[in-house]
C-alpha positions in Angstrom: 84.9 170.3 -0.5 81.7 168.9 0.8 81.6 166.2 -0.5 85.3 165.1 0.5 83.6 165.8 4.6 80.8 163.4 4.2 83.4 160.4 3.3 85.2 161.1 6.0 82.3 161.5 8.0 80.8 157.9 6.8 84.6 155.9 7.1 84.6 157.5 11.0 80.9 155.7 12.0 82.2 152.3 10.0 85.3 152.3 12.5 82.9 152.7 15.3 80.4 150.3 14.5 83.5 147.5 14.2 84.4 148.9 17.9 81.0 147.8 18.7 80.9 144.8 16.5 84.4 143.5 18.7 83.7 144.7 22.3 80.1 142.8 21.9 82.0 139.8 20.5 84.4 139.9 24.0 81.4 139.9 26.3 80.1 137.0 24.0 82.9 134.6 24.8 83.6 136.0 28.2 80.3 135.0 29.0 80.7 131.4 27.3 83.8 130.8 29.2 81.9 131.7 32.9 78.9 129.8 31.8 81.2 127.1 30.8 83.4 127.0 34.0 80.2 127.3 36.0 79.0 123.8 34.5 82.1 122.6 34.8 82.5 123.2 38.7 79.1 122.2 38.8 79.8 118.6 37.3 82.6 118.2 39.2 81.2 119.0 42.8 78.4 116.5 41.8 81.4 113.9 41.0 82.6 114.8 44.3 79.3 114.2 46.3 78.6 110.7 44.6 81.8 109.5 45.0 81.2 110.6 48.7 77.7 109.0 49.3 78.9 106.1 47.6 81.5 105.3 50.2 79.3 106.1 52.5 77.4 103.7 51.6 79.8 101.3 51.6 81.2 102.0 54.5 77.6 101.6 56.5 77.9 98.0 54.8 80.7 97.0 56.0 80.0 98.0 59.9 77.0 95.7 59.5 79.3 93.1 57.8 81.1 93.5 61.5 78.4 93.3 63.3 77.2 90.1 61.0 80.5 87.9 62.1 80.0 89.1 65.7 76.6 87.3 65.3 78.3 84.5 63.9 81.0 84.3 66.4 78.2 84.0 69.1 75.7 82.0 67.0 72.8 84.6 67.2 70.0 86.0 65.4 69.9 89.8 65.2 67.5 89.9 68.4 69.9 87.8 70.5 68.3 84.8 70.3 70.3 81.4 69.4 70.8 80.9 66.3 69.1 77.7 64.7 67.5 78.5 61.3 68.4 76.3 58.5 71.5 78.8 56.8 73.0 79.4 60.8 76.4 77.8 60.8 75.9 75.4 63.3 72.9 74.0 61.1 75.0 73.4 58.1 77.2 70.4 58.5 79.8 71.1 56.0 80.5 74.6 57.1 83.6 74.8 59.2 82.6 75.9 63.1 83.4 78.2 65.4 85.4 76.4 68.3 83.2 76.0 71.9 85.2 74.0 73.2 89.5 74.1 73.5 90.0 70.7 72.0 88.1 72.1 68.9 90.9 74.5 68.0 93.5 72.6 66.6 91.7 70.1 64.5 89.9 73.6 63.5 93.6 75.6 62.2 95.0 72.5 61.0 91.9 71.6 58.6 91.9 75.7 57.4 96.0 75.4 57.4 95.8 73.0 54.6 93.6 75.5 52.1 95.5 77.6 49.8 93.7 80.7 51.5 94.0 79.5 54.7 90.0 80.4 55.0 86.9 78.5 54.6 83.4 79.4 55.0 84.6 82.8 56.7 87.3 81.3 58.9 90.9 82.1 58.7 94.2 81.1 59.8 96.6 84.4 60.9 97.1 86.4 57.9 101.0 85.9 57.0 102.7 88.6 55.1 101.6 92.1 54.3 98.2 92.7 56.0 96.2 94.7 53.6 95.0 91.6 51.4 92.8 94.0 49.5 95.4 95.8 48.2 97.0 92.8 46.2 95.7 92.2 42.6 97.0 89.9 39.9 99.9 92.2 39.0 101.4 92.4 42.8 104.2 90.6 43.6 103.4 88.1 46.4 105.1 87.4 49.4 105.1 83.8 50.8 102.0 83.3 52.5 99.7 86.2 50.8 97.0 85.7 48.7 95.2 87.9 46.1 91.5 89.4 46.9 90.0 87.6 44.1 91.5 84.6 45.6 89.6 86.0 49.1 86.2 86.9 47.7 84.9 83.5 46.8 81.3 81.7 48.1 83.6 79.3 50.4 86.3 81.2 51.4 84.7 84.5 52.8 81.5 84.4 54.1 78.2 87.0 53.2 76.1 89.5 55.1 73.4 86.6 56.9 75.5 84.0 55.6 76.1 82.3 58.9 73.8 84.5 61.0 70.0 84.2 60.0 70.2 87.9 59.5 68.0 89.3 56.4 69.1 92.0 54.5 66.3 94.9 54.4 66.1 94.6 58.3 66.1 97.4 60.9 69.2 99.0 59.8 70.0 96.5 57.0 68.3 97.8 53.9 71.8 98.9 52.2 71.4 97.6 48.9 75.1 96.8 48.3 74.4 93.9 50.9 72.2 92.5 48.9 74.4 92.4 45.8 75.4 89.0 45.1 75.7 89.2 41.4 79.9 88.6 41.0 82.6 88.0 43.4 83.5 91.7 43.3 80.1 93.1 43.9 78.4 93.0 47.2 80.3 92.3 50.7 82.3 90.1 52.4 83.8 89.0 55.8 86.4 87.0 56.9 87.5 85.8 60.9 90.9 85.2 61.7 90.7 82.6 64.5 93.9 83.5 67.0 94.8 82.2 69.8 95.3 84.5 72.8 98.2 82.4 75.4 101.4 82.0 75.0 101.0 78.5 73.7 101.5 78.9 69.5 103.6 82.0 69.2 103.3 81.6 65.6 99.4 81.9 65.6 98.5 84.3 69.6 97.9 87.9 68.9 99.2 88.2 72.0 103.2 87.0 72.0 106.4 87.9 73.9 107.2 87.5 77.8 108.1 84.2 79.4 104.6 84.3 81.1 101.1 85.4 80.8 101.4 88.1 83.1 100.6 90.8 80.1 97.6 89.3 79.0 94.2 90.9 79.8 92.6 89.1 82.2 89.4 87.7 80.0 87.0 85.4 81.1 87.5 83.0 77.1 86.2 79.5 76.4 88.0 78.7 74.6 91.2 81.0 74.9 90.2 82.8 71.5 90.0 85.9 69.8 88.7 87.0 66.5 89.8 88.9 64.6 87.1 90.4 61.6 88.1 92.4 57.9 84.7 93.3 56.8 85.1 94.8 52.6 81.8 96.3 50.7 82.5 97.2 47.4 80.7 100.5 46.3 78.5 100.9 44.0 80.9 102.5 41.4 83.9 100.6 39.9 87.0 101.1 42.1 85.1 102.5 45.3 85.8 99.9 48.4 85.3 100.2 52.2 87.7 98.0 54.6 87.2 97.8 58.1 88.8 95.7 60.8 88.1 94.7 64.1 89.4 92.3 67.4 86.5 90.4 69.2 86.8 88.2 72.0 83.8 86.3 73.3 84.0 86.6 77.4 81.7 83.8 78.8 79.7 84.6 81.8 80.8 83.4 84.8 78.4 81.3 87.5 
């Protein structure tokens, strides 16, 4: 009789000690899967903020892409001054101009009119078709008159930060790296200026269309009767991250 209790004393502490053996076990992997799903969450937020920086980034690149063309538009330097250095537009003869004068806008349209772009050196005809151009890739179906990005984002069809401008890259404001990036076609930044004329005199070209007069129009002091109208695109720094912005200039002239 006594020695039938001590086996069934010892088979009672083995069925404990695999209790033990299981519940320890559960806390094991429970505490893998937090630890796990902490990392996890942790990776992902840090996807999450450098996606975010780097559109940031590319989005500060592209307002100074603006700002470039505006300099372009008005042939200055960053401080205001005239623009005269040897890579300002005006100083290389086989860049296409800005027009000063109102005979200069027709020879102007009809020499970009006969790319297959429509652009040269920055300058554009009116975009015809679907607007976002930087949408359209080799697999989009095209609609007459629209072109493909890659098609847009060549050395003299679109124009660089400082291109036209004299402005250096690493200046007050300016040190954005992605500016700087020149390496492919789809690396860096790019702007392009949509020359349009603002009258009633080319409906197929004015921004500003409709009406039997010019009652409608702002009353803007132009020479020539112009406006601009700038896409600046910075590609980020990781594939498939891109900034677009868009903006109408006009260039008022003082009056005497």
């Amino acid at each position: 009789m006594q020695s039938m209790s001590i086996s069934s004393h010892h088979r009672s502490g083995s069925r404990q000690q695999g209790v033990a053996l299981f519940v320890v076990i559960v806390f094991v992997m429970l505490s893998m899967l937090l630890a796990l799903w902490a990392s996890r969450t942790s990776l992902f937020n840090e996807m999450i903020v450098g996606n975010d920086a780097d559109y940031q980034r590319a989005f500060e690149a592209a307002q100074a892409l603006l700002q470039d063309a505006e300099l372009d538009i008005r042939r200055e330097n960053p401080d205001g001054s005239s623009c005269t250095a040897a890579n300002c537009r005006d100083s290389i003869p086989s860049a296409f101009q800005i027009p000063i004068d109102a005979q200069e806008v027709t020879p102007l349209l009809a020499k970009l009119d006969q790319h297959t772009t429509k652009c040269a050196n920055g300058l554009c005809l009116k975009r015809a078709g679907r607007q976002d151009f930087w949408n359209t890739t080799s697999s989009t179906t095209l609609q007459p008159g629209e072109v493909k990005l890659e098609d847009m984002t060549k050395t003299n069809v679109g124009a660089r930060y400082g291109q036209y401008s004299g402005a250096i890259v690493g200046g007050a404001g300016t040190a954005n790296p992605i500016l700087a990036d020149t390496s492919a076609d789809n690396r860096g930044g790019w702007y392009w200026i949509e020359v349009l004329r603002y009258d009633e005199s080319s409906k197929n070209s004015g921004v500003i269309v409709g009406g039997t007069n010019t009652d409608h129009l702002l009353r803007l002091n132009l020479k020539p009767n112009l406006a601009y109208r700038i896409t600046a695109l910075a590609f980020g720094r990781k594939p498939g991250t891109v900034a677009v912005l868009q903006q109408t200039y006009v260039r008022q002239t003082r009056k005497d």
